[in-house]
N, CA, C, O and CB atoms as a CASP TS submission, in Angstrom:
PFRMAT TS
TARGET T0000
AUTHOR 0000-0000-0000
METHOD Language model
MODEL 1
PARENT N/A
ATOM      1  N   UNK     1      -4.650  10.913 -13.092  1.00  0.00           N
ATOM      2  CA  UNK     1      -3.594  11.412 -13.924  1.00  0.00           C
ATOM      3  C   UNK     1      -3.707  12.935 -14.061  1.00  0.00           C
ATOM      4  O   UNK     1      -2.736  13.687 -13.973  1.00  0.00           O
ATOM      5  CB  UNK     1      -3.632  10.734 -15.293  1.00  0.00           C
ATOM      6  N   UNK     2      -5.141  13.385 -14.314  1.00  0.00           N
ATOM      7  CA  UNK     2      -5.483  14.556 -14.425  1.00  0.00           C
ATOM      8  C   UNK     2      -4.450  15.920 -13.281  1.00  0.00           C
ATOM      9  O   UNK     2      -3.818  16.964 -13.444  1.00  0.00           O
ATOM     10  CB  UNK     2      -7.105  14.322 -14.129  1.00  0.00           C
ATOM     11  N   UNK     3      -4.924  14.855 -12.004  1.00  0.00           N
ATOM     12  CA  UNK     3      -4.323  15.671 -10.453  1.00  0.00           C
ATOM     13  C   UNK     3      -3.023  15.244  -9.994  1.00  0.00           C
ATOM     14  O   UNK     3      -2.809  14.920  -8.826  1.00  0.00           O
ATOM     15  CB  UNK     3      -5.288  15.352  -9.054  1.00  0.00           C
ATOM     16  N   UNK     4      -2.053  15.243 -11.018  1.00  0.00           N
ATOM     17  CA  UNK     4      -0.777  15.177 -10.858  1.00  0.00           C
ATOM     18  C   UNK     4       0.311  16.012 -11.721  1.00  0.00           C
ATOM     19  O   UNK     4      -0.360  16.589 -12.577  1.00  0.00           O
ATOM     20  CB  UNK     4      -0.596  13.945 -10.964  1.00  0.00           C
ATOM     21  N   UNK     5       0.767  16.124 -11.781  1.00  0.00           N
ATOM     22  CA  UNK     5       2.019  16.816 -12.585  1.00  0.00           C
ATOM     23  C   UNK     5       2.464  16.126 -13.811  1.00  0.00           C
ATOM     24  O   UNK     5       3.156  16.643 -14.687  1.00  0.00           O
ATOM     25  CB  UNK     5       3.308  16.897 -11.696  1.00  0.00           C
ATOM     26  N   UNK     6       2.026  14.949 -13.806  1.00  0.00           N
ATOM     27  CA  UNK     6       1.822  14.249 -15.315  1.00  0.00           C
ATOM     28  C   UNK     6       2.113  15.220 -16.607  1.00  0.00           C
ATOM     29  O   UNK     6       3.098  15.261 -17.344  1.00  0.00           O
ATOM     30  CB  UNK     6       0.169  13.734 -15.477  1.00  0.00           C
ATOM     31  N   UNK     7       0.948  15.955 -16.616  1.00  0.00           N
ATOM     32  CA  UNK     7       0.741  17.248 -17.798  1.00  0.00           C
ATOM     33  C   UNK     7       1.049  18.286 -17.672  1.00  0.00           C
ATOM     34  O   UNK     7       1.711  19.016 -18.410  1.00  0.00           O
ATOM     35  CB  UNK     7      -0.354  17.618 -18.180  1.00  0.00           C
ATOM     36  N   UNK     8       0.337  18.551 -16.168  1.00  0.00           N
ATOM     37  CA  UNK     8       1.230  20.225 -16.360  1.00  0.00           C
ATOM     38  C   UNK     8       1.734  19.963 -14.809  1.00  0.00           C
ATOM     39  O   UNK     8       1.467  18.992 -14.101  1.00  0.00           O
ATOM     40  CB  UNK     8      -0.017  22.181 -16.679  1.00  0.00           C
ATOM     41  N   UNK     9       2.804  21.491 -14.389  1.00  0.00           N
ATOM     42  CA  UNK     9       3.199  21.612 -13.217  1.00  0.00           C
ATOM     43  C   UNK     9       2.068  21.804 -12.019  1.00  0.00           C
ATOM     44  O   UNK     9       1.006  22.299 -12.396  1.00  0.00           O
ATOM     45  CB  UNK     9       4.081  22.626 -13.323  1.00  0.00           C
ATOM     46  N   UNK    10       2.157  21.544 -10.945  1.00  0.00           N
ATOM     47  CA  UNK    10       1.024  22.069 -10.479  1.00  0.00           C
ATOM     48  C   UNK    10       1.241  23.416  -9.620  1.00  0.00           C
ATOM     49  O   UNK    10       0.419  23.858  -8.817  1.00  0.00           O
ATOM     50  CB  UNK    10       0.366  21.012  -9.723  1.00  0.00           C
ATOM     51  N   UNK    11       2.260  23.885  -9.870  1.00  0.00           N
ATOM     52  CA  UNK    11       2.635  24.909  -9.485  1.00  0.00           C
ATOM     53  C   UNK    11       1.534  26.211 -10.305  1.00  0.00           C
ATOM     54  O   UNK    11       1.174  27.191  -9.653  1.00  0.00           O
ATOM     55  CB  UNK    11       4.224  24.855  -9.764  1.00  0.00           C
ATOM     56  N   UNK    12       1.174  26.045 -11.557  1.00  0.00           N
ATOM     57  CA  UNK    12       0.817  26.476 -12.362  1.00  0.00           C
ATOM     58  C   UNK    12      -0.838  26.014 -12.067  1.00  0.00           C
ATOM     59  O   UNK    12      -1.805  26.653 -12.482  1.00  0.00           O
ATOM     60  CB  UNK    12       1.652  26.132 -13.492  1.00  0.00           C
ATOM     61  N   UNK    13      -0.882  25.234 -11.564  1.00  0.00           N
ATOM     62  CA  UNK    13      -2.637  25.042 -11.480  1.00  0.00           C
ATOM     63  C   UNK    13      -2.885  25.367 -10.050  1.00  0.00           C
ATOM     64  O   UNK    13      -1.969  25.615  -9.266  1.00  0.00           O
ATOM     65  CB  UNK    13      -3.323  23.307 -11.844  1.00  0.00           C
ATOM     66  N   UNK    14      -4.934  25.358  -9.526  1.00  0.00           N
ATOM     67  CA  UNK    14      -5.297  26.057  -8.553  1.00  0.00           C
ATOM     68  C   UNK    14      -4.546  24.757  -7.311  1.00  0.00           C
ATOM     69  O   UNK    14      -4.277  23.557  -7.367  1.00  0.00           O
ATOM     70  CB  UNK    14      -7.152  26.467  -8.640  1.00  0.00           C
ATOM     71  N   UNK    15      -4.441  25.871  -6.257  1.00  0.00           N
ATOM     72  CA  UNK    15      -4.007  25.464  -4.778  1.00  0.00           C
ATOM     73  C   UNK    15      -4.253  23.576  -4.815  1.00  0.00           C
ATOM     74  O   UNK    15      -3.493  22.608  -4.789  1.00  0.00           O
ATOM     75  CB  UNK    15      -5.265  26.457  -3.382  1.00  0.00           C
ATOM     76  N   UNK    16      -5.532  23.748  -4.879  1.00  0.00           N
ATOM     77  CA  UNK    16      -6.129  22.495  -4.132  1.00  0.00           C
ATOM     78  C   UNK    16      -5.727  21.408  -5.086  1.00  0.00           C
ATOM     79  O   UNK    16      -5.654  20.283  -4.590  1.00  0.00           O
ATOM     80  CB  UNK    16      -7.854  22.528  -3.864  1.00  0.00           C
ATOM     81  N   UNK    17      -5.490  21.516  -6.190  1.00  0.00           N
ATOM     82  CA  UNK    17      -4.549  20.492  -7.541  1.00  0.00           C
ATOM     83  C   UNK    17      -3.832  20.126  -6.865  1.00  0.00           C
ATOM     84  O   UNK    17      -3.986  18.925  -6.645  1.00  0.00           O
ATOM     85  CB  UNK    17      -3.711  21.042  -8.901  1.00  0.00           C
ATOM     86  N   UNK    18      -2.633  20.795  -6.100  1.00  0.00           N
ATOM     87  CA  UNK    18      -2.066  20.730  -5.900  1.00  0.00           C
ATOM     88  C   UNK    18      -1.925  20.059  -4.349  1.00  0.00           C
ATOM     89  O   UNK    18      -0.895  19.468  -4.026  1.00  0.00           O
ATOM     90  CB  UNK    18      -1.839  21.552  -6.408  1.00  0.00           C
ATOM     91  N   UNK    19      -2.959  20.199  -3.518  1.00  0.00           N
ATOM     92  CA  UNK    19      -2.912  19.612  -2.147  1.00  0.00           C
ATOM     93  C   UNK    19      -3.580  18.157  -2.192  1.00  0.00           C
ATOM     94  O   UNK    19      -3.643  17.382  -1.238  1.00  0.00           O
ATOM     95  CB  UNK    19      -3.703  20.596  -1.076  1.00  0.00           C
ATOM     96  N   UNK    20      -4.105  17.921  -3.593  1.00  0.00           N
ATOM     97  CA  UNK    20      -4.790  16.676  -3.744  1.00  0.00           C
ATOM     98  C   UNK    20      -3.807  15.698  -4.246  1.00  0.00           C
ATOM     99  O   UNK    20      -3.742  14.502  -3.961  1.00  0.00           O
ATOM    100  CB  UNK    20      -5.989  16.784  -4.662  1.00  0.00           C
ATOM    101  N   UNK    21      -2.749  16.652  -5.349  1.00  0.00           N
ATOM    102  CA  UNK    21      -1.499  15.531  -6.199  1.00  0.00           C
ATOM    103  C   UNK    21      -0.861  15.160  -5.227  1.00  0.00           C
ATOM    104  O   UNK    21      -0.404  14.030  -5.398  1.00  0.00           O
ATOM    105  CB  UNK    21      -0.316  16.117  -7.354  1.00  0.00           C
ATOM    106  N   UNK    22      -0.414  15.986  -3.457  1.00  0.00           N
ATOM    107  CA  UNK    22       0.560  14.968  -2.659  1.00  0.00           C
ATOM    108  C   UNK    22      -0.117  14.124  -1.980  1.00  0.00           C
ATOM    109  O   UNK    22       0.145  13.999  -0.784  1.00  0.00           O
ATOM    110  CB  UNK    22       1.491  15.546  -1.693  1.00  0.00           C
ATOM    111  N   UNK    23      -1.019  13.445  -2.507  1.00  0.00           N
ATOM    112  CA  UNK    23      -1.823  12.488  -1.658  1.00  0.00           C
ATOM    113  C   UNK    23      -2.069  11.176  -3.057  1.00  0.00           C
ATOM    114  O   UNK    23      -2.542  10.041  -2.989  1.00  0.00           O
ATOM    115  CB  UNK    23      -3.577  13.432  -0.899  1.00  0.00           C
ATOM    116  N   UNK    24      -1.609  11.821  -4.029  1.00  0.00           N
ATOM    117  CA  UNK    24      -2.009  10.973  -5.556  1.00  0.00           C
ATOM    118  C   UNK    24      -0.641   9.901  -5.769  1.00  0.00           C
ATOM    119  O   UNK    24       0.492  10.381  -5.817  1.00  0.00           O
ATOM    120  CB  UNK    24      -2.129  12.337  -7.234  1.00  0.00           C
ATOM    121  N   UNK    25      -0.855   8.541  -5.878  1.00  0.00           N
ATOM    122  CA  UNK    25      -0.217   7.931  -6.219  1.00  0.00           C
ATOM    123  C   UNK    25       0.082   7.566  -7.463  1.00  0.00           C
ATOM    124  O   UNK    25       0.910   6.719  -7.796  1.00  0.00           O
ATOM    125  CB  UNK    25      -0.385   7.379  -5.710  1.00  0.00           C
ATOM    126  N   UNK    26      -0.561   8.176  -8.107  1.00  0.00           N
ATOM    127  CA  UNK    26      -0.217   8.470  -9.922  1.00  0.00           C
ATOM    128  C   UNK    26       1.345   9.433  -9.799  1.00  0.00           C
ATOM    129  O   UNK    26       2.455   9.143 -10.247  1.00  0.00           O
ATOM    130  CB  UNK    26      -1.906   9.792 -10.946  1.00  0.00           C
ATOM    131  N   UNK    27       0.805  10.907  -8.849  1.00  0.00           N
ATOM    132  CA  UNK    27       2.203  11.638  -8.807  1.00  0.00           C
ATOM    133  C   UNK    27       3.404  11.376  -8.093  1.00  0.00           C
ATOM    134  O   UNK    27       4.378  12.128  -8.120  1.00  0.00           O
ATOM    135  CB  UNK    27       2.036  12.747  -8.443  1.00  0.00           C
ATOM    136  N   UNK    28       3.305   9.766  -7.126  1.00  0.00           N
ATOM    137  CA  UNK    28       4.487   9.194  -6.747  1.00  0.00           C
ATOM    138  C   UNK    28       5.535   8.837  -7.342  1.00  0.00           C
ATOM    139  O   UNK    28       6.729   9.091  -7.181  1.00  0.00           O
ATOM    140  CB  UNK    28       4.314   8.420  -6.314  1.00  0.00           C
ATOM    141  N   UNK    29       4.657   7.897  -8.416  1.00  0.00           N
ATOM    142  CA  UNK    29       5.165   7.221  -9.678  1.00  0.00           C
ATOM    143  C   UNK    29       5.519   8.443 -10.704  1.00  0.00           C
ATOM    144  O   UNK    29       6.423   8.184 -11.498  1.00  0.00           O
ATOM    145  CB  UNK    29       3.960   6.134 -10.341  1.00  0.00           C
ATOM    146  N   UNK    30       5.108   9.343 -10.764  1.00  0.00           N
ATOM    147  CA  UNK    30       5.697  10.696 -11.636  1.00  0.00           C
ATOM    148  C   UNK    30       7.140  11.329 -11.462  1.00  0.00           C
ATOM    149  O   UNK    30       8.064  11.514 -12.255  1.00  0.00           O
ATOM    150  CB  UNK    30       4.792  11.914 -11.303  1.00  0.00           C
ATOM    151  N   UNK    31       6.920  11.665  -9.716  1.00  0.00           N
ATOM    152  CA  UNK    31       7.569  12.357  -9.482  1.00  0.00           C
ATOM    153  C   UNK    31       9.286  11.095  -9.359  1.00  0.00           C
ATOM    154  O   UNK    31      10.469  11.263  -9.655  1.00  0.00           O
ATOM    155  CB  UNK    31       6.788  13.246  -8.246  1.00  0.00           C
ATOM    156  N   UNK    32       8.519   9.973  -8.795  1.00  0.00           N
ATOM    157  CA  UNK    32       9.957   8.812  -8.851  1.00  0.00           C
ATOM    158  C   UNK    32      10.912   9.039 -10.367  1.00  0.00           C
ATOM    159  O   UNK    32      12.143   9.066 -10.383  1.00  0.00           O
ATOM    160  CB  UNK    32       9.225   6.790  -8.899  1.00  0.00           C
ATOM    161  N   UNK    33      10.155   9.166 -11.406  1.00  0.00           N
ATOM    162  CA  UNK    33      10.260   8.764 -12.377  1.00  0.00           C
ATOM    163  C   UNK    33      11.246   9.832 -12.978  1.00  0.00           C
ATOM    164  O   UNK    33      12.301   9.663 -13.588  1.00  0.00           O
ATOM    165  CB  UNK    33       9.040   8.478 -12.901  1.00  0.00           C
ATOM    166  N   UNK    34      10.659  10.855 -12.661  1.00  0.00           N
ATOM    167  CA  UNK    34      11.161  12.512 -13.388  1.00  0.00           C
ATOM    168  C   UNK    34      12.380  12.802 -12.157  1.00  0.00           C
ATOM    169  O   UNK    34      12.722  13.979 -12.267  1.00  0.00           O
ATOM    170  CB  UNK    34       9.475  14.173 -13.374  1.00  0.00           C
ATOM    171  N   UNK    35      13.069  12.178 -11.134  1.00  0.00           N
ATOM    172  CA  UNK    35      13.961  12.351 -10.749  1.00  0.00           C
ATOM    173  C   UNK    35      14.612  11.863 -10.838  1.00  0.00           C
ATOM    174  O   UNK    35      15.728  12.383 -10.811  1.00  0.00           O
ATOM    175  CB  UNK    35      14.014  12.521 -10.162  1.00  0.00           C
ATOM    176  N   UNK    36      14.410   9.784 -11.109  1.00  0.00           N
ATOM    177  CA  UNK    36      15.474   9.215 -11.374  1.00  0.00           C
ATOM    178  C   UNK    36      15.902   9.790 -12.864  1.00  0.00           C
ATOM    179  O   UNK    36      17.096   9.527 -13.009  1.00  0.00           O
ATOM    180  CB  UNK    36      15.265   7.722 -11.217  1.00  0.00           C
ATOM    181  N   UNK    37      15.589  10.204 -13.567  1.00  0.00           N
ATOM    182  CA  UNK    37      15.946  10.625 -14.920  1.00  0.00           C
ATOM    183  C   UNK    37      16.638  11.713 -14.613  1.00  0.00           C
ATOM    184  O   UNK    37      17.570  11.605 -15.411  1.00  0.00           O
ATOM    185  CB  UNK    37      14.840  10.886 -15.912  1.00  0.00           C
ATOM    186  N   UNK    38      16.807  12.543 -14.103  1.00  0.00           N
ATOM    187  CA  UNK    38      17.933  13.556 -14.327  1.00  0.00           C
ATOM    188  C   UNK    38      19.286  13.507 -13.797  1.00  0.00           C
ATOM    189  O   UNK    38      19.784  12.788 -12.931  1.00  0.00           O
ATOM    190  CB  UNK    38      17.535  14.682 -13.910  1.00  0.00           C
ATOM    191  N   UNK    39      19.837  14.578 -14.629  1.00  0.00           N
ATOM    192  CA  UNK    39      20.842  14.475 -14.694  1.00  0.00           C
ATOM    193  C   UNK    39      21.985  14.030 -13.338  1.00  0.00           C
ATOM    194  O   UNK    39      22.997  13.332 -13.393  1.00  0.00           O
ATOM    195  CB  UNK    39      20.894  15.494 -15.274  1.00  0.00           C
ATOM    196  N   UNK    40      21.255  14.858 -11.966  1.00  0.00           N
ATOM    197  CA  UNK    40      21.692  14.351 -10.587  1.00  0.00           C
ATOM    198  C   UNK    40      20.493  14.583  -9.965  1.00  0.00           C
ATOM    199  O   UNK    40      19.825  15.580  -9.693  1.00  0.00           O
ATOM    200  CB  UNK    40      22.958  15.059  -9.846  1.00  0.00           C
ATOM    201  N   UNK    41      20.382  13.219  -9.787  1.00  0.00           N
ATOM    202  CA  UNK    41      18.907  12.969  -9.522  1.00  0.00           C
ATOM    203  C   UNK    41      19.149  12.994  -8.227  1.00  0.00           C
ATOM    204  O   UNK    41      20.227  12.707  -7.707  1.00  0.00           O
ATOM    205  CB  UNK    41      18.131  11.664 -10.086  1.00  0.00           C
ATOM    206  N   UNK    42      17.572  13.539  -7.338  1.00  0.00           N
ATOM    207  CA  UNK    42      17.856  13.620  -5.814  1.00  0.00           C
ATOM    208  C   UNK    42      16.904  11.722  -5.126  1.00  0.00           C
ATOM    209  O   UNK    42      15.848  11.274  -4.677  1.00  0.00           O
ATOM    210  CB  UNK    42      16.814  15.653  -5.050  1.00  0.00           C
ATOM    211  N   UNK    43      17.840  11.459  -5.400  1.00  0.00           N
ATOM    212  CA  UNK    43      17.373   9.909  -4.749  1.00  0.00           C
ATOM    213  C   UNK    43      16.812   9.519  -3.686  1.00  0.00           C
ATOM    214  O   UNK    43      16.366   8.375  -3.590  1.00  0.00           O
ATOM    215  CB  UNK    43      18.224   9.163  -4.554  1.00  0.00           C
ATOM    216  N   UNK    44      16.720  10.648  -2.443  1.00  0.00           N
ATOM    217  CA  UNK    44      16.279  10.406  -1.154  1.00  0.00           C
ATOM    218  C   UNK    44      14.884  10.919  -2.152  1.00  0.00           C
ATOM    219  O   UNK    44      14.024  10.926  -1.272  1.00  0.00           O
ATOM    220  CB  UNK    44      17.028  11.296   0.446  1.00  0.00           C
ATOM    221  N   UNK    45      14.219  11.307  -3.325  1.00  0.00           N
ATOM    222  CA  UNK    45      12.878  12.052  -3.274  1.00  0.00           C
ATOM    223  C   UNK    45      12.348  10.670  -4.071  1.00  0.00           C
ATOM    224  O   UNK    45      11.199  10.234  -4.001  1.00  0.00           O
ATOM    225  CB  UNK    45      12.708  13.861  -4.125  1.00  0.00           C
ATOM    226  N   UNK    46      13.338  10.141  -4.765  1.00  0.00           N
ATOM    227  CA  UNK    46      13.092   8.744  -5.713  1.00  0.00           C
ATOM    228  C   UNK    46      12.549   7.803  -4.766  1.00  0.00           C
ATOM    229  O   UNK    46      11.402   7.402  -4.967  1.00  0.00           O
ATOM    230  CB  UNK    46      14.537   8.023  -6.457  1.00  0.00           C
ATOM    231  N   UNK    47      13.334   7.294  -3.540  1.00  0.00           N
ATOM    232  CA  UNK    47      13.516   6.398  -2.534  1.00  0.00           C
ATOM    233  C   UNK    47      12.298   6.309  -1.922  1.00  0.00           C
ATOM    234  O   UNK    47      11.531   5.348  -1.858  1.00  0.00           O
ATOM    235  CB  UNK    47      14.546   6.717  -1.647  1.00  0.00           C
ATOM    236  N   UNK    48      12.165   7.817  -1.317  1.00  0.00           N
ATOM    237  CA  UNK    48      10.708   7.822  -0.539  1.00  0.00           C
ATOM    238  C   UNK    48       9.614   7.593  -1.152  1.00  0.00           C
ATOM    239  O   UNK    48       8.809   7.021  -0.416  1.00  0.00           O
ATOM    240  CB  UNK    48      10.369   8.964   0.038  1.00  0.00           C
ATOM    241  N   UNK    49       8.965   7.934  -2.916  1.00  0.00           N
ATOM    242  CA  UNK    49       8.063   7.909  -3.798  1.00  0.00           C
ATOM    243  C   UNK    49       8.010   6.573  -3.252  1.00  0.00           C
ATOM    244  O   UNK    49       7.485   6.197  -2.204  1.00  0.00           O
ATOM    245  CB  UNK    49       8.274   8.303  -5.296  1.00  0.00           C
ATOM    246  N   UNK    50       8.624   5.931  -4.110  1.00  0.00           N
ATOM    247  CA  UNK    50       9.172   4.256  -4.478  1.00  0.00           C
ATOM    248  C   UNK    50       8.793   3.763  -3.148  1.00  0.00           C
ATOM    249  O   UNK    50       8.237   2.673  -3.273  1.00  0.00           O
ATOM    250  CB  UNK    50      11.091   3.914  -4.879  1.00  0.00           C
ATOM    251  N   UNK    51       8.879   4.148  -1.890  1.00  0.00           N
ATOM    252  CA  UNK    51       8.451   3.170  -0.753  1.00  0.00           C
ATOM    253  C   UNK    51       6.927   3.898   0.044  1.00  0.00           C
ATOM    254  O   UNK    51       6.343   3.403   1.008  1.00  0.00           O
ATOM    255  CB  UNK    51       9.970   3.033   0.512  1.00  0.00           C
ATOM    256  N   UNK    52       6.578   5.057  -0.620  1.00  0.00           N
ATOM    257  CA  UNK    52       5.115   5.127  -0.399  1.00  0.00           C
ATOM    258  C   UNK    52       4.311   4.361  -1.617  1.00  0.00           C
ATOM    259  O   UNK    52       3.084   4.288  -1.549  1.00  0.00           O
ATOM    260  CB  UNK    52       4.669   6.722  -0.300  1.00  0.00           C
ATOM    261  N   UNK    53       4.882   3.904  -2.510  1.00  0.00           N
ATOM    262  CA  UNK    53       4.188   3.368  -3.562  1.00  0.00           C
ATOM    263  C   UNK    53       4.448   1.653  -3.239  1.00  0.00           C
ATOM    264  O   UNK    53       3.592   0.873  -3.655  1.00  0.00           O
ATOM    265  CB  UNK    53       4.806   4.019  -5.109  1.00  0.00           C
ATOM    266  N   UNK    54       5.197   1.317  -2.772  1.00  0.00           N
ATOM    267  CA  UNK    54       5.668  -0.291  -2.519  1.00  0.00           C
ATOM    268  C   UNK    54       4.379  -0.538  -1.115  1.00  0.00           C
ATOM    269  O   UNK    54       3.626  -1.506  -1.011  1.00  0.00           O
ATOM    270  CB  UNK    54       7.912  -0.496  -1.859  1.00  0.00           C
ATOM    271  N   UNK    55       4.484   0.953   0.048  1.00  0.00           N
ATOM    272  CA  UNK    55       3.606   0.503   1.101  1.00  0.00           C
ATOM    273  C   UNK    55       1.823   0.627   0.812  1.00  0.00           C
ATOM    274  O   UNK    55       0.962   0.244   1.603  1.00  0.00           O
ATOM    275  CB  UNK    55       4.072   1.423   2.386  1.00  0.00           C
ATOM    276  N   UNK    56       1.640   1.117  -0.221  1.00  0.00           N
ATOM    277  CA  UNK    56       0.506   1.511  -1.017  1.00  0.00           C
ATOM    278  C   UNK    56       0.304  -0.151  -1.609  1.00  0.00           C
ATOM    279  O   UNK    56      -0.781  -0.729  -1.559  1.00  0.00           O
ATOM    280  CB  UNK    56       0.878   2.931  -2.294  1.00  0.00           C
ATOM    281  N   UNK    57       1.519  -0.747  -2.146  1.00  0.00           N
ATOM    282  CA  UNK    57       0.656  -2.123  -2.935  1.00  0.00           C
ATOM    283  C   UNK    57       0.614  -3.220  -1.530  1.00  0.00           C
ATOM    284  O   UNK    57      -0.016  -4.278  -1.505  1.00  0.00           O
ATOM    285  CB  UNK    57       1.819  -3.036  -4.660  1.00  0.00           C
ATOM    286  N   UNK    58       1.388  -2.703  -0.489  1.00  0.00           N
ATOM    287  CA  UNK    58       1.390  -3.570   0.669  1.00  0.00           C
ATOM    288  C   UNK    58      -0.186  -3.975   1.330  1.00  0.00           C
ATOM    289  O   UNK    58      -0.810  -5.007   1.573  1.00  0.00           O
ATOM    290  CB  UNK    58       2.302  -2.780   1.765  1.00  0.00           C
ATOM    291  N   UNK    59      -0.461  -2.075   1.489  1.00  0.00           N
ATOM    292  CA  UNK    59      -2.117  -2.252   2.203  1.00  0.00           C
ATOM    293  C   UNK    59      -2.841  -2.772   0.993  1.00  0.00           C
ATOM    294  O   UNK    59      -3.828  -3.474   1.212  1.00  0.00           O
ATOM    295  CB  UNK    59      -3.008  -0.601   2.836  1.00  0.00           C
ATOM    296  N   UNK    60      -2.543  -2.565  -0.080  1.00  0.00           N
ATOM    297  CA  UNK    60      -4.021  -2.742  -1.284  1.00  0.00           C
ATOM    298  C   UNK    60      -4.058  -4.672  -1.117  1.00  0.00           C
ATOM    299  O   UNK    60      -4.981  -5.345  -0.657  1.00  0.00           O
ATOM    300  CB  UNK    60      -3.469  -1.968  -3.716  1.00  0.00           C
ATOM    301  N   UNK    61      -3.030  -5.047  -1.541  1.00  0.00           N
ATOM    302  CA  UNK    61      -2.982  -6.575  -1.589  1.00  0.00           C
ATOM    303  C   UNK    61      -3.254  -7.461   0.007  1.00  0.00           C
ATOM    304  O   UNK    61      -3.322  -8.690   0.037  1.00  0.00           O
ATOM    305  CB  UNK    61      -1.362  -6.927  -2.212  1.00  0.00           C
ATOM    306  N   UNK    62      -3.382  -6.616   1.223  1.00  0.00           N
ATOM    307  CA  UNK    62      -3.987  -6.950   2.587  1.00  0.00           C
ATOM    308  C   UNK    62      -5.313  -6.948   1.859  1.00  0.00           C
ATOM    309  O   UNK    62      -5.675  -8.024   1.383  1.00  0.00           O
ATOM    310  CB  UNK    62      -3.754  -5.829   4.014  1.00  0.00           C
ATOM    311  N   UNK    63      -6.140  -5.811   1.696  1.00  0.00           N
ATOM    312  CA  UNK    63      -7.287  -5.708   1.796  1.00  0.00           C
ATOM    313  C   UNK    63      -8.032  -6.709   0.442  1.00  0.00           C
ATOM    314  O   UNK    63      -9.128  -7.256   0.331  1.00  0.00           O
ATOM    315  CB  UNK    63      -7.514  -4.161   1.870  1.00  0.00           C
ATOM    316  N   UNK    64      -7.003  -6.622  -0.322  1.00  0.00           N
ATOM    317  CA  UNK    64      -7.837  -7.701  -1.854  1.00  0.00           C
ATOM    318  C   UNK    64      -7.649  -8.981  -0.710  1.00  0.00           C
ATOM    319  O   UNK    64      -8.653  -9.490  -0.211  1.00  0.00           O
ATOM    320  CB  UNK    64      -6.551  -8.010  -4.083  1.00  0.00           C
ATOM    321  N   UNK    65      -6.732  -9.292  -0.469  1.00  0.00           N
ATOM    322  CA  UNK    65      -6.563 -10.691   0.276  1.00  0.00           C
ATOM    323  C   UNK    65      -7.781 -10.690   1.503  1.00  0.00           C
ATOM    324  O   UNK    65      -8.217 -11.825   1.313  1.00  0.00           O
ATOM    325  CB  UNK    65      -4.808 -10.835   1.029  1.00  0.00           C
ATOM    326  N   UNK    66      -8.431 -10.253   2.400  1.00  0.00           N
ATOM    327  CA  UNK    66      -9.023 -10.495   3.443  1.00  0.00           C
ATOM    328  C   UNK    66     -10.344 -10.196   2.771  1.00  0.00           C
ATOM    329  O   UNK    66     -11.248 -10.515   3.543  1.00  0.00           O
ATOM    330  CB  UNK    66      -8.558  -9.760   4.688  1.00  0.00           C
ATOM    331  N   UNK    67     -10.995  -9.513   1.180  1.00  0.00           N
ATOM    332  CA  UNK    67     -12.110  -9.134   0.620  1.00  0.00           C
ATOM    333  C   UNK    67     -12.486 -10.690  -0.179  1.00  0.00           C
ATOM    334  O   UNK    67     -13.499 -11.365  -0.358  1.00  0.00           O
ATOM    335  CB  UNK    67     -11.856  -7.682  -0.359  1.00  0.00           C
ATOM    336  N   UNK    68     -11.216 -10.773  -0.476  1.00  0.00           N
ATOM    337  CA  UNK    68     -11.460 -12.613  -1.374  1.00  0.00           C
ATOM    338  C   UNK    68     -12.000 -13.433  -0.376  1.00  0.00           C
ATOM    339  O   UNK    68     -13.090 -13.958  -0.605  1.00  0.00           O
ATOM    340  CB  UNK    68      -9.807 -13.639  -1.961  1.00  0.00           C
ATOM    341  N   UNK    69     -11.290 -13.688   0.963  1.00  0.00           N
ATOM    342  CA  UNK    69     -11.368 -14.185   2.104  1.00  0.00           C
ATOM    343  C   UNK    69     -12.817 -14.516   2.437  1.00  0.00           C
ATOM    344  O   UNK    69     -13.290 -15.648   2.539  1.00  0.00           O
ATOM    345  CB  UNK    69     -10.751 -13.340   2.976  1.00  0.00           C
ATOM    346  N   UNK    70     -13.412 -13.421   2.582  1.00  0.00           N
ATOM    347  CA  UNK    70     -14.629 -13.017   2.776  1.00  0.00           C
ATOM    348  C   UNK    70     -15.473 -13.342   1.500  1.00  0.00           C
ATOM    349  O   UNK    70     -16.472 -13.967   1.855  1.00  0.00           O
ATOM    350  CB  UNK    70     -14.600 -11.612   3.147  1.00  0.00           C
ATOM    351  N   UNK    71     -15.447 -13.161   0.211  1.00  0.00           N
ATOM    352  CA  UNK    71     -16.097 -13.406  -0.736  1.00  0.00           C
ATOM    353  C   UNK    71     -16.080 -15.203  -0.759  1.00  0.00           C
ATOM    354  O   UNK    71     -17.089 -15.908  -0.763  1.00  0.00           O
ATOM    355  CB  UNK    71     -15.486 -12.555  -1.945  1.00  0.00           C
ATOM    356  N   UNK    72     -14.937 -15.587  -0.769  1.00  0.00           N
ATOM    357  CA  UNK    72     -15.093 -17.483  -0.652  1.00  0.00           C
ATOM    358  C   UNK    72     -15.924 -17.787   1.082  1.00  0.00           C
ATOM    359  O   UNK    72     -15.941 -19.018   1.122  1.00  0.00           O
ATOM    360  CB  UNK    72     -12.836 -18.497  -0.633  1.00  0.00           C
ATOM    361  N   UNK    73     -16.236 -17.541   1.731  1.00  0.00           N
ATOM    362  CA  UNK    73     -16.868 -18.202   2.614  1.00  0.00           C
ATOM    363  C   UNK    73     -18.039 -17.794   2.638  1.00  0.00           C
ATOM    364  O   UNK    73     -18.758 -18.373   3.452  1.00  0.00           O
ATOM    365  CB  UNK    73     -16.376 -18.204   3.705  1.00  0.00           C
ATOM    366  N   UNK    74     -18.643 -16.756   1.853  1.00  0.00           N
ATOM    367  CA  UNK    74     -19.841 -16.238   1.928  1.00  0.00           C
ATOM    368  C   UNK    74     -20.338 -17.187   0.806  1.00  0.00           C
ATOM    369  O   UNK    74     -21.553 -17.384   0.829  1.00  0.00           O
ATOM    370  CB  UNK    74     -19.956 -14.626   1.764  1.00  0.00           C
ATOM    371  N   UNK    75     -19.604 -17.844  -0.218  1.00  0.00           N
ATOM    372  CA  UNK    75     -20.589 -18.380  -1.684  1.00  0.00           C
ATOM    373  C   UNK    75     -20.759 -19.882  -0.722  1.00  0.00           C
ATOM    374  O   UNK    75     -21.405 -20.831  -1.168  1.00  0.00           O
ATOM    375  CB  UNK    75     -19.473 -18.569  -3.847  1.00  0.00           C
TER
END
């Protein structure tokens, strides 16, 4: 939360804040959030958040699924 735009801009904080928040999926969900809310919101920036964050729960729920996998045949 810290390394996102959550709190402050990161325009305003050092470089590397800032090269770490476009890799932060906290600031996907930020930045989705703070565009669908305005007034003319730019939706292609909503759209893309929203489907790096949908392909983000895609790989996470592969890897919980094939770690369970592995945890039941090992007990």
């Amino acid at each position: 939360m810290f390394l996102s735009s959550a709190i402050m801009d990161t325009a305003l904080s050092p470089e590397w804040v800032g090269n770490v928040a476009r890799f932060n999926p906290f600031e996907w969900s930020v930045v989705a959030g703070r565009q669908a809310l305005q007034d003319a919101p730019d939706w292609a920036a909503v759209w893309s958040n929203l489907g790096l964050l949908a392909a983000l729960t895609l790989v996470m729920t592969a890897l919980a699924t094939l770690a369970f996998r592995a945890y039941q045949r090992s007990a």
